[in-house]
VOPAGU-2260 file (C-alpha; in pm, 1 decimal, decimal comma):
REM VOPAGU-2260
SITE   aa  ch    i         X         Y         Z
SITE  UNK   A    0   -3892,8  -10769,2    -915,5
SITE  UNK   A    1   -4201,5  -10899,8   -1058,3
SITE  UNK   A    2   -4449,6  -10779,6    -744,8
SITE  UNK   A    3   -4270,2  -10399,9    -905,7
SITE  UNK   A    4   -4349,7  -10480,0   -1226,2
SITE  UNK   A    5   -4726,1  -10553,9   -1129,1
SITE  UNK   A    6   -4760,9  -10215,3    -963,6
SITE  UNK   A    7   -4615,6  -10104,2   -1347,4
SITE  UNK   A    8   -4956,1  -10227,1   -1541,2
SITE  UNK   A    9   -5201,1   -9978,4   -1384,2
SITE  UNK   A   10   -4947,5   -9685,6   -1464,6
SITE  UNK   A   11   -4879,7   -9829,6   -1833,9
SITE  UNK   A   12   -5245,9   -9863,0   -1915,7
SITE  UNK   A   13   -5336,6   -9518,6   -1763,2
SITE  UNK   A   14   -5047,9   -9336,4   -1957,1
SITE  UNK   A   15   -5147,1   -9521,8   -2283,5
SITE  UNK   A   16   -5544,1   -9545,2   -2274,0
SITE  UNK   A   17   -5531,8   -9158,5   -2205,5
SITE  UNK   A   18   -5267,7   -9085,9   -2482,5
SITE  UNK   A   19   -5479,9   -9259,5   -2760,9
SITE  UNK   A   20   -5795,7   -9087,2   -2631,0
SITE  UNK   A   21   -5600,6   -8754,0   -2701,3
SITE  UNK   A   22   -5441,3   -8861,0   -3054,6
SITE  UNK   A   23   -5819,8   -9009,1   -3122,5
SITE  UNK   A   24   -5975,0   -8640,3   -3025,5
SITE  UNK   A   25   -5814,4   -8449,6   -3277,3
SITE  UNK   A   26   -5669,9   -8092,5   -3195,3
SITE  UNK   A   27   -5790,7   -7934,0   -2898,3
SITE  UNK   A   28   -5963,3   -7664,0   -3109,5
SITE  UNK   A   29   -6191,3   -7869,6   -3317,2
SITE  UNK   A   30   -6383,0   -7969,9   -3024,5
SITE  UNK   A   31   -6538,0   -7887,0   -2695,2
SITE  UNK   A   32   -6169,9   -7924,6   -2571,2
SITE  UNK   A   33   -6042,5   -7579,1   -2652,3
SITE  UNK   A   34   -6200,2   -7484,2   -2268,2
SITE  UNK   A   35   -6041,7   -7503,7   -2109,3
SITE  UNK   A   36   -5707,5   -7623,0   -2314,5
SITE  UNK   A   37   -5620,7   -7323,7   -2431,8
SITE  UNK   A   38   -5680,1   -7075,5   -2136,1
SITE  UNK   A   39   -5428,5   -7313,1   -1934,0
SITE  UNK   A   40   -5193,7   -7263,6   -2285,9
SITE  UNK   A   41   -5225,0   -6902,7   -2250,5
SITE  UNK   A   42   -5156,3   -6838,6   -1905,8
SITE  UNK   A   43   -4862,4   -7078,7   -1913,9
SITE  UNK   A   44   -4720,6   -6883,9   -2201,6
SITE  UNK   A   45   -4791,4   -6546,5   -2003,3
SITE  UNK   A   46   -4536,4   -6704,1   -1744,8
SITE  UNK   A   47   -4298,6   -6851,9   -1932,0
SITE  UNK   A   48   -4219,9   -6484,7   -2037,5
SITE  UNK   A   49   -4247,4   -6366,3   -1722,7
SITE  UNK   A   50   -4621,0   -6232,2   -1745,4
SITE  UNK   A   51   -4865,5   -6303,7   -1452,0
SITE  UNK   A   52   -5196,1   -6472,5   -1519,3
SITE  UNK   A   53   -5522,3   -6322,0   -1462,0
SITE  UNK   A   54   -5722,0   -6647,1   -1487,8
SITE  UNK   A   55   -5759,1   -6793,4   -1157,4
SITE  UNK   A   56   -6083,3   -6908,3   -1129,8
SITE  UNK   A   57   -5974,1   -7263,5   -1037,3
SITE  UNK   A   58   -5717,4   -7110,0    -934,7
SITE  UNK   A   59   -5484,5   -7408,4   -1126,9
SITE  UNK   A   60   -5127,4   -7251,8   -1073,6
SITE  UNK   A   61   -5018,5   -7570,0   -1082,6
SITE  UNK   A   62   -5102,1   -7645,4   -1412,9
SITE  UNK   A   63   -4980,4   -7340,7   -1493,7
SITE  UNK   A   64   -4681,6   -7375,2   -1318,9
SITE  UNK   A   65   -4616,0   -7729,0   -1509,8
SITE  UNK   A   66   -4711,0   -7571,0   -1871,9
SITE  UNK   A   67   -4481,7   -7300,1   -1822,4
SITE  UNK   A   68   -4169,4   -7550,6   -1794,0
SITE  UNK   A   69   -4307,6   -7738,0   -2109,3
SITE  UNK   A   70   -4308,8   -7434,4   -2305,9
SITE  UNK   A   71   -3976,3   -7299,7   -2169,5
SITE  UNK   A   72   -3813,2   -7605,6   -2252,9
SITE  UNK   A   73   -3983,4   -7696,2   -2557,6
SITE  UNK   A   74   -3915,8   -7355,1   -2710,7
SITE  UNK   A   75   -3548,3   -7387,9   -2616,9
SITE  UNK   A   76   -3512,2   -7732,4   -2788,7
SITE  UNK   A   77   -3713,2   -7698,8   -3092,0
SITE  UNK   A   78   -3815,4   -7302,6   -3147,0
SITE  UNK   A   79   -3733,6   -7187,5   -3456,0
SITE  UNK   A   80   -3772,4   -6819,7   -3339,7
SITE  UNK   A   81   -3619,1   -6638,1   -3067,0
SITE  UNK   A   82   -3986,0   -6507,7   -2986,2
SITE  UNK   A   83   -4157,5   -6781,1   -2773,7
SITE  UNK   A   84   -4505,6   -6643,4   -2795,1
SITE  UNK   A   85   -4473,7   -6586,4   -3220,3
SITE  UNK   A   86   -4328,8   -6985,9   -3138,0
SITE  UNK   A   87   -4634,7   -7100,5   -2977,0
SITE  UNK   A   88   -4879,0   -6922,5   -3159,6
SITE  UNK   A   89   -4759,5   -7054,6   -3489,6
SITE  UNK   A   90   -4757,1   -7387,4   -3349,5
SITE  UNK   A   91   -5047,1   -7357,2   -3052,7
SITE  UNK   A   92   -5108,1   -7800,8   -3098,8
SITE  UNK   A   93   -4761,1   -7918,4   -3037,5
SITE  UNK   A   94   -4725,6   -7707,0   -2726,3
SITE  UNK   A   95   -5107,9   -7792,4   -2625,7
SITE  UNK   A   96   -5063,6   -8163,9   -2639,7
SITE  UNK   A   97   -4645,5   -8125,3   -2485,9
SITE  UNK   A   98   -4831,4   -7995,4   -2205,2
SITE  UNK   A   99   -5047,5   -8248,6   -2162,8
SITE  UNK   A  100   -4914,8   -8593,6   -2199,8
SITE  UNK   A  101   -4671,4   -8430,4   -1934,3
SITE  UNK   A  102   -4956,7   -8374,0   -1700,5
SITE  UNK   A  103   -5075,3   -8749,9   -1779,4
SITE  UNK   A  104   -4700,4   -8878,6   -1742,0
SITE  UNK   A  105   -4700,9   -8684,1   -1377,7
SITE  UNK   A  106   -5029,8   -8886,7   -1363,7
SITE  UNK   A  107   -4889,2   -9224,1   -1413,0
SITE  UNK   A  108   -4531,2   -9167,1   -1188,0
SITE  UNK   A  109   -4804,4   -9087,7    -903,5
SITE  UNK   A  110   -5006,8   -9382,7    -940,7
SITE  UNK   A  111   -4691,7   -9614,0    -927,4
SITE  UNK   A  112   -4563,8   -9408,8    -655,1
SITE  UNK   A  113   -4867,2   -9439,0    -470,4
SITE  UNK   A  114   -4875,4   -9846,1    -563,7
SITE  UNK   A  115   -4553,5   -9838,2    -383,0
SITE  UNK   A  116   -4643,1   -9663,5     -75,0
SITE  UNK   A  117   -4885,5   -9895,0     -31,8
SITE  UNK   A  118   -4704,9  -10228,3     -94,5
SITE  UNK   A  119   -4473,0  -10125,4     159,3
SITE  UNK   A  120   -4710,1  -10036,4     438,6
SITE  UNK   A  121   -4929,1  -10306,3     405,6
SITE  UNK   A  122   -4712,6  -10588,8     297,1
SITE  UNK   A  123   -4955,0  -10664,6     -26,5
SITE  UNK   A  124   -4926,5  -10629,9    -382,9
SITE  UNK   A  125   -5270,0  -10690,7    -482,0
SITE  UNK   A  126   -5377,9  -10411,3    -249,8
SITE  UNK   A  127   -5175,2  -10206,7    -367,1
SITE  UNK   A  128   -5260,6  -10254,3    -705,9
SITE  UNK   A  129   -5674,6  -10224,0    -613,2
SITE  UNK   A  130   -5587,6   -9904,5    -475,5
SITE  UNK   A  131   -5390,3   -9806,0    -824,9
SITE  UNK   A  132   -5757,5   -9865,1    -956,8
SITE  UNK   A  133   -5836,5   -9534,7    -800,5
SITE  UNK   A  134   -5713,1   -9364,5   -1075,3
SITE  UNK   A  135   -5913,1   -9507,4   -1324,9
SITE  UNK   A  136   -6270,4   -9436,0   -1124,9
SITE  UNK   A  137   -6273,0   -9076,0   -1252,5
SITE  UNK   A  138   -6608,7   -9150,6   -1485,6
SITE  UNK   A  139   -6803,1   -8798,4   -1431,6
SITE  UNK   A  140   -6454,2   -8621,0   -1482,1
SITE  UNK   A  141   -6402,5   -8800,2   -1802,1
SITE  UNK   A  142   -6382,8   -8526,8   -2027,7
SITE  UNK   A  143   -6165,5   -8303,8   -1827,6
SITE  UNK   A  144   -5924,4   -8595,4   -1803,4
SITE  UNK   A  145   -5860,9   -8556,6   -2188,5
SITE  UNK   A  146   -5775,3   -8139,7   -2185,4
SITE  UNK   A  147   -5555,0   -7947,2   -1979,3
SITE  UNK   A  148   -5711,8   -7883,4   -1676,1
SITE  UNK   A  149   -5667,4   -7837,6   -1303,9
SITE  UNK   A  150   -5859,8   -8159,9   -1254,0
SITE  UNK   A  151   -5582,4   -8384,7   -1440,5
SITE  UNK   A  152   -5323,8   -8251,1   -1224,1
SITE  UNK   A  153   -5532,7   -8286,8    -912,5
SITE  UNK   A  154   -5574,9   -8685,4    -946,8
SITE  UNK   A  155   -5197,2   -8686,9    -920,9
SITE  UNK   A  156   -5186,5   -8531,8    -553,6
SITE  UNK   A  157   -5508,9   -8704,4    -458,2
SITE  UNK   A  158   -5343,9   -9030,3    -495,6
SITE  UNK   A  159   -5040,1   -8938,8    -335,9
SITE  UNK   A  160   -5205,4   -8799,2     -32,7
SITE  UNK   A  161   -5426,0   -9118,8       2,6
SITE  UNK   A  162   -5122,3   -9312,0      -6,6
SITE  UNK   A  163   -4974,5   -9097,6     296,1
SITE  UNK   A  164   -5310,4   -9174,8     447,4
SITE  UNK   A  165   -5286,2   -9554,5     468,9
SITE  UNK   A  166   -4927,5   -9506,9     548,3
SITE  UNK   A  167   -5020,3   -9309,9     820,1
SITE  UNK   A  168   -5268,5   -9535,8     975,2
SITE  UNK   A  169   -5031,0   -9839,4     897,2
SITE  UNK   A  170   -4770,2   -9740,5    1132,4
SITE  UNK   A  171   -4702,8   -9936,3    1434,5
SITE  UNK   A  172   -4526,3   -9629,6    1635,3
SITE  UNK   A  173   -4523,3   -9290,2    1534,8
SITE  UNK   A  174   -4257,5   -9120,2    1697,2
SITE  UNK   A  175   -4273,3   -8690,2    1752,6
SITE  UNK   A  176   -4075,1   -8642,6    1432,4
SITE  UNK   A  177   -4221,3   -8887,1    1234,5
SITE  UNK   A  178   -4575,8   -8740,0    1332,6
SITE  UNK   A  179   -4382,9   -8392,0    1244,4
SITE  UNK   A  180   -4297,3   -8528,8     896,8
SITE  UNK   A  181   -4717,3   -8656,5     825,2
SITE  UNK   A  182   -4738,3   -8287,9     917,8
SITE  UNK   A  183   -4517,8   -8102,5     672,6
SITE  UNK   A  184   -4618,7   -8368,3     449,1
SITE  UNK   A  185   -5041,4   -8329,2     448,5
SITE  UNK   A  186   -5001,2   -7983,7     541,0
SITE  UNK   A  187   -4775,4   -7946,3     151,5
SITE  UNK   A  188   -5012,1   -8162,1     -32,1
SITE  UNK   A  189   -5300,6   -8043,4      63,5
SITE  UNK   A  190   -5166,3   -7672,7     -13,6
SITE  UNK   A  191   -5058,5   -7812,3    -358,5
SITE  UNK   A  192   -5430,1   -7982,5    -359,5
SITE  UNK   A  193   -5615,3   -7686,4    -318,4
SITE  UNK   A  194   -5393,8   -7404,0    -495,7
SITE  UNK   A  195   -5468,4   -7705,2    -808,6
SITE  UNK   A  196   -5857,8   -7681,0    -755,4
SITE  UNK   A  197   -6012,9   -7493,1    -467,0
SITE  UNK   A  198   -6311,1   -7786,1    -478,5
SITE  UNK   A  199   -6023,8   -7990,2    -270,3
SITE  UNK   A  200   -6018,0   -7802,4      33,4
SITE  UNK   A  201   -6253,3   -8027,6     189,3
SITE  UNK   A  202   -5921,4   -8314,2     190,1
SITE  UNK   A  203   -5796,5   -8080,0     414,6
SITE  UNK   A  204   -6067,7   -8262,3     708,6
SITE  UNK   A  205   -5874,1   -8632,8     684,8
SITE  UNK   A  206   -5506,8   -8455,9     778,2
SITE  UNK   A  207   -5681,2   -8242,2    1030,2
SITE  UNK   A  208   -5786,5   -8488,3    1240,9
SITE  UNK   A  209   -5587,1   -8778,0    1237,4
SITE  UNK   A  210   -5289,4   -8538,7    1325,7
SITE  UNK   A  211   -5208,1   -8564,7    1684,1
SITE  UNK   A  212   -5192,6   -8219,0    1938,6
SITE  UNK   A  213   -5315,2   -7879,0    1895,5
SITE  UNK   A  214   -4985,5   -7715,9    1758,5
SITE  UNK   A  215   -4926,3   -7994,1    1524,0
SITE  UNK   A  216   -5283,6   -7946,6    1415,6
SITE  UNK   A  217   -5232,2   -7550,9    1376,5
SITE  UNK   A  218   -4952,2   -7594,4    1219,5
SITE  UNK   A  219   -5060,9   -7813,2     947,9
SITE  UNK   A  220   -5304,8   -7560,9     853,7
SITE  UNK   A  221   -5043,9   -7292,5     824,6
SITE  UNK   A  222   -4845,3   -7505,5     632,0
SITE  UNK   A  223   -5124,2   -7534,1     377,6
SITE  UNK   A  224   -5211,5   -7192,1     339,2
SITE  UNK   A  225   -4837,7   -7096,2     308,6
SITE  UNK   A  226   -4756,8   -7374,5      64,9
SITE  UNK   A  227   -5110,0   -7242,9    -149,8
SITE  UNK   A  228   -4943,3   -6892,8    -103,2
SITE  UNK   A  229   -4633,6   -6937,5    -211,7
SITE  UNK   A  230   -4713,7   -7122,0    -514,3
SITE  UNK   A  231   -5018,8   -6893,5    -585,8
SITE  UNK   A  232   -4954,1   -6499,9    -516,9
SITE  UNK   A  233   -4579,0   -6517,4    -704,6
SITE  UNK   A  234   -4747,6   -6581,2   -1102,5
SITE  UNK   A  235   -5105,3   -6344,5   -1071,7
SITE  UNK   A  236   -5090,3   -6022,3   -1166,5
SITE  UNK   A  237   -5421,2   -5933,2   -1040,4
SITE  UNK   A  238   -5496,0   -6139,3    -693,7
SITE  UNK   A  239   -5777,5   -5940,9    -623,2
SITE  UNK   A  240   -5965,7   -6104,7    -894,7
SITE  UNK   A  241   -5905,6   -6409,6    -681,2
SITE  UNK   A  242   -6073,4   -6308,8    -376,1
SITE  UNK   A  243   -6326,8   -6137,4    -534,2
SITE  UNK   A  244   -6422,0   -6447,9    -781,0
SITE  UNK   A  245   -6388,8   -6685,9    -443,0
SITE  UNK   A  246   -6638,1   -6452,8    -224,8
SITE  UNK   A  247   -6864,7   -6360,2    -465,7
SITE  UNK   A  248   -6882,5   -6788,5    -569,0
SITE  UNK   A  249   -6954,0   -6802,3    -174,1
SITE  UNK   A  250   -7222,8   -6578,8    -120,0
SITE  UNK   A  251   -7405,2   -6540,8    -461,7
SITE  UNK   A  252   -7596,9   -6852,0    -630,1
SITE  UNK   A  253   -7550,6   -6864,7    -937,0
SITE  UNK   A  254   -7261,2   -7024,2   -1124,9
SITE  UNK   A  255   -6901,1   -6919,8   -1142,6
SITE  UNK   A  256   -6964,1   -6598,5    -874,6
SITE  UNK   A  257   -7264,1   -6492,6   -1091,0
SITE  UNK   A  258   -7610,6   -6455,7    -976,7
SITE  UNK   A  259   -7838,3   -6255,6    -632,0
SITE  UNK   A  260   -7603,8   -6253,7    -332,6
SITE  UNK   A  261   -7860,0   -6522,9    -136,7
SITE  UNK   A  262   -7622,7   -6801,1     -94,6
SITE  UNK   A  263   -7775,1   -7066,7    -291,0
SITE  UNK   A  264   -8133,6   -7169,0    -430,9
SITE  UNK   A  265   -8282,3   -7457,3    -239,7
SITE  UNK   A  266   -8472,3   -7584,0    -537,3
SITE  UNK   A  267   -8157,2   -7591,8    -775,4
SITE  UNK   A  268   -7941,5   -7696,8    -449,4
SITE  UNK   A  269   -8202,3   -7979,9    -404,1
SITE  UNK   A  270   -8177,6   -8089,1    -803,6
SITE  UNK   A  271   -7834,1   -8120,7    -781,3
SITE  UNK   A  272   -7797,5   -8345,2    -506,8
SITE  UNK   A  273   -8040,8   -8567,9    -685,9
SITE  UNK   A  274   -7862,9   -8576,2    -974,6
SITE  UNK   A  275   -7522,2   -8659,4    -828,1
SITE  UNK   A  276   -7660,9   -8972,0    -611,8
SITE  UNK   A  277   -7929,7   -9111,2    -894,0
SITE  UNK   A  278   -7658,8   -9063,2   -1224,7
SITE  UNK   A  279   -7388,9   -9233,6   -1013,8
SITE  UNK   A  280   -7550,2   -9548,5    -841,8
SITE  UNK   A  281   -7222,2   -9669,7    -753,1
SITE  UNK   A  282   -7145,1   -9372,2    -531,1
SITE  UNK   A  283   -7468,5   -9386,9    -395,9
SITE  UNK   A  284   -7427,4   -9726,0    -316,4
SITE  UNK   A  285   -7082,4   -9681,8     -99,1
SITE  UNK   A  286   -7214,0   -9376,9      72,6
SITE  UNK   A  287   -7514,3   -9550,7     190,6
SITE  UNK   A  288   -7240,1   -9858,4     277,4
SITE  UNK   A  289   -7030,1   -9672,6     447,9
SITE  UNK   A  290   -7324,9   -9478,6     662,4
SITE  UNK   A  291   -7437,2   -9832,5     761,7
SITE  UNK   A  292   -7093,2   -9910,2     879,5
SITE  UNK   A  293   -6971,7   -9590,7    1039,4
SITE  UNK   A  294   -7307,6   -9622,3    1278,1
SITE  UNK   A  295   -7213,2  -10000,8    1376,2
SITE  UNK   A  296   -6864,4   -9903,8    1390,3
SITE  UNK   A  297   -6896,1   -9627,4    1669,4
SITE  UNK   A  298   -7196,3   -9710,0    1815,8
SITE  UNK   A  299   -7146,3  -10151,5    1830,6
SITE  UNK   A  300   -6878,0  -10201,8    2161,1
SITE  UNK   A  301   -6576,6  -10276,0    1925,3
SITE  UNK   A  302   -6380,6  -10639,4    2050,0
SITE  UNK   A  303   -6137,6  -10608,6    1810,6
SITE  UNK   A  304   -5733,7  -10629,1    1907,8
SITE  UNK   A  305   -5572,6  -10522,1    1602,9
SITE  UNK   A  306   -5368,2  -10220,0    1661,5
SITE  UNK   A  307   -5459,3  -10028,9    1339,0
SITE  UNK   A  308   -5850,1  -10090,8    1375,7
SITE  UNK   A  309   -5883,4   -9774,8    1583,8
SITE  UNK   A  310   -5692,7   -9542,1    1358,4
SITE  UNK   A  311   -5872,5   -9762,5    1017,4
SITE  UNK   A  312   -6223,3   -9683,2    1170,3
SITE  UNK   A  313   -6109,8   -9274,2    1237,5
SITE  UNK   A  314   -5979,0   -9311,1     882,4
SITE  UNK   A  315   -6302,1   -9433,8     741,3
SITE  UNK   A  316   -6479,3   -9184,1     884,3
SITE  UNK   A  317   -6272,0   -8901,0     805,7
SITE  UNK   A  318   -6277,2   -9010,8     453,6
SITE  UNK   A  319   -6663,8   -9010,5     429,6
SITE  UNK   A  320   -6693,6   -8643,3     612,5
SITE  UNK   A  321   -6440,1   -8513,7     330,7
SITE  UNK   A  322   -6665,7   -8678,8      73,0
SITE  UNK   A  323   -7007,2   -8594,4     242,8
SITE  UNK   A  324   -6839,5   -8220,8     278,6
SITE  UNK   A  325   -6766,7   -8173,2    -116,0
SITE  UNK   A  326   -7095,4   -8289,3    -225,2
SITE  UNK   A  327   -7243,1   -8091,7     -14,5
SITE  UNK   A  328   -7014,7   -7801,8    -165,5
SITE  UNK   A  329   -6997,9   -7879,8    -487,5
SITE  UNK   A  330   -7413,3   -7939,8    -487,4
SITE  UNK   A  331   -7450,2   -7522,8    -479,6
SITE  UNK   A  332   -7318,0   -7508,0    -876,5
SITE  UNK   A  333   -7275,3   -7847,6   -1005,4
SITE  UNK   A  334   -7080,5   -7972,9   -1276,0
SITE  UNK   A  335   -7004,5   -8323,5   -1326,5
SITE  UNK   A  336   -6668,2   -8324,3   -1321,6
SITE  UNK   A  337   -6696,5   -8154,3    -974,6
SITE  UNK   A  338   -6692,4   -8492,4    -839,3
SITE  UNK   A  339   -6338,0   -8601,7    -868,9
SITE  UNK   A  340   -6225,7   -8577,0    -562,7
SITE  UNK   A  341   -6529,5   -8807,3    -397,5
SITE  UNK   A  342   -6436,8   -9055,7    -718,8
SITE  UNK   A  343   -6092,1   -9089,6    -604,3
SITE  UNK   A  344   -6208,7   -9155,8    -245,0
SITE  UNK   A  345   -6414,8   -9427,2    -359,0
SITE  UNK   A  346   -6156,0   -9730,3    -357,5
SITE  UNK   A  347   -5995,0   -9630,2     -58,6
SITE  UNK   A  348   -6329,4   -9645,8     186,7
SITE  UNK   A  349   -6406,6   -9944,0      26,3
SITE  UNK   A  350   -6060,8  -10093,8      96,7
SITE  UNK   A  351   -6115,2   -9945,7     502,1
SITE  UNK   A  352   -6489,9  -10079,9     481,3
SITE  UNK   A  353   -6359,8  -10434,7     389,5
SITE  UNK   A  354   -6091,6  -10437,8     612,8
SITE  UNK   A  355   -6297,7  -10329,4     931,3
SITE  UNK   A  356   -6575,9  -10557,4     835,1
SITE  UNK   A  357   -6324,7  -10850,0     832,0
SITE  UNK   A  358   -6225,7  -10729,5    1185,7
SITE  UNK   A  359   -6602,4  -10659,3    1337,0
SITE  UNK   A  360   -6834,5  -10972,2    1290,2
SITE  UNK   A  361   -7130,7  -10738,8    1315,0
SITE  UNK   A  362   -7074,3  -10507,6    1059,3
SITE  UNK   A  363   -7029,6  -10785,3     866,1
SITE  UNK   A  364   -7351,7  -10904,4     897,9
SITE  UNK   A  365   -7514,7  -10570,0     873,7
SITE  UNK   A  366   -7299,9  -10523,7     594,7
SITE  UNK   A  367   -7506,7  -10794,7     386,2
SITE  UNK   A  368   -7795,9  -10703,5     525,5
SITE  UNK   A  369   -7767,3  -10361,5     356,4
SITE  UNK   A  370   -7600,8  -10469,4      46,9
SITE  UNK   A  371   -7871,4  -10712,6     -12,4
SITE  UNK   A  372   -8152,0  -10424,7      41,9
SITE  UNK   A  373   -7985,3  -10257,7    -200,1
SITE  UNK   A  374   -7929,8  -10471,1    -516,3
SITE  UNK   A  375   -8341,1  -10511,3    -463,7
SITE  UNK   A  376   -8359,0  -10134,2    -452,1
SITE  UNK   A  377   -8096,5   -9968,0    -701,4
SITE  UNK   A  378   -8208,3  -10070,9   -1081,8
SITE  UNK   A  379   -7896,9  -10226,1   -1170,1
């Protein structure tokens, strides 16, 4: 009872800290909130009377989704009209904020879910609980954390998916149907993950390869792009905007599909991945970490017995591809809050980097070695 009630404080303190940031803010209109707040407010209303959306850019049906069940059930409750858009339009604040401290509710149910994943693969509260942290690394993506946005949703299915990760890895035998059940499971959340913010498709690398057998493998992919489909196609009204929006943000350079159709510019591309790795020294610290490790790891004749250390090392790596994939993505057109998904994945390589390191006497020592090279180097 009271190891449960530890996994509770990280959940408490995320649901409250972010609900005083919101009544501290003011209305969502009176600041640089209203983006995009009320777009997401908009939308949801345009489904909750059985309009599609037309903004997709994110795409965000999720959020969507979620603010059309506030609204619905909020307007049935306390609407003093039988008009639900004349409701919410009178009253745009009370629907705005409903929306959200659901989203950061959802938020805090996935953290203590994921707490309790955890706990029960490895056997360890505390772990669990570092791993809770997670949620609370999100610094770059601050200000998207306080509005209605795709990205608040998104740290819900992040840490639910990581969970299913260590799970995964965790597991002494993996029988054909429980490997069929990681399947259905990564191949849902990371359809829900990417349908949320299309920036998360690079997740979609971890499931990919730690799933065992071609068909398995195949059909994990399918599974995602159904799961996107089904949640996505049903609620816009125009879904060529979609595809046009994500080609056109493929092969032009500027931001949001804007810009000449040359892919990217290498000077701007350049800029940006300076930016991320000298404005967020402790990301640039890990990556550079787990490089160092990842090389010793693979390369070093490995004497250790344990039977997850195979399946932690994959793990690791597949964790810093993902990451190494979406900066590299996200580097073309970047915005800070871009980085959410590499913030999340932050705790969890450093939980695999510890772990291995306790395991493998020499990346231990190299471990040091490069930590103490960089405290002289980084300007703490």
């Amino acid at each position: 009872m009271k190891k449960t009630l530890f996994l509770l404080i990280v959940p408490v303190f995320y649901l409250l800290f972010f609900s005083l940031i919101r009544y501290s803010q003011g209305p969502f209109y009176n600041s640089m909130l209203y983006d995009p707040t009320y777009v997401y407010l908009l939308s949801s209303l345009n489904l909750a009377q059985g309009v599609g959306v037309f903004h997709t850019d994110h795409p965000g049906s999720t959020v969507q989704i979620i603010g059309a069940v506030v609204i619905k059930v909020l307007h049935a409750v306390f609407g003093r009209t039988d008009d639900i858009a004349q409701s919410v339009l009178n009253t745009p604040e009370s629907y705005a904020n409903s929306i959200y401290i659901t989203l950061i509710i959802l938020n805090s149910i996935g953290i203590f879910i994921m707490g309790s994943i955890i706990k029960k693969s490895l056997c360890d509260t505390r772990t669990a609980f570092l791993f809770q942290l997670s949620s609370l690394m999100c610094f770059s993506a601050f200000r998207r954390l306080t509005q209605i946005s795709s990205e608040v949703f998104l740290v819900f299915v992040i840490l639910i998916l990581v969970a299913f990760f260590i799970k995964f890895i965790y597991e002494k035998e993996i029988s054909g149907r429980k490997m069929n059940f990681y399947m259905i499971a990564f191949g849902v959340l990371c359809g829900v993950a990417v349908v949320t913010k299309l920036s998360a498709v690079t997740m979609l690398i971890i499931p990919f390869f730690l799933l065992r057998g071609f068909i398995r493998k195949t059909a994990f992919l399918l599974l995602a792009l159904i799961t996107f489909g089904v949640i996505f196609f049903p609620i816009v009204s125009y879904p060529g905007y979609f595809i046009d929006y994500a080609y056109n943000t493929i092969i032009k350079s500027g931001s949001y599909g804007h810009g000449e159709s040359n892919f990217l510019q290498l000077t701007v591309y350049i800029n940006n991945l300076q930016r991320i790795f000298s404005g967020e020294i402790l990301l640039s610290v890990i990556f550079i970490l787990l490089i160092g490790a990842i090389i010793i790891l693979f390369l070093k004749k490995n004497t250790a017995k344990k039977i997850n250390f195979q399946k932690s090392r994959t793990l690791l790596l597949l964790i810093f591809l993902s990451m190494a994939a979406n900066i590299v993505m996200i580097s073309k057109n970047f915005w800070n809050h871009y980085l959410l998904v590499v913030q999340l994945l932050l705790i969890p390589s450093l939980f695999l980097l510890i772990s291995l390191s306790q395991n493998n006497l020499a990346v231990k020592k190299n471990m040091i070695v490069l930590f103490s090279g960089l405290f002289f180097c980084f300007p703490f």
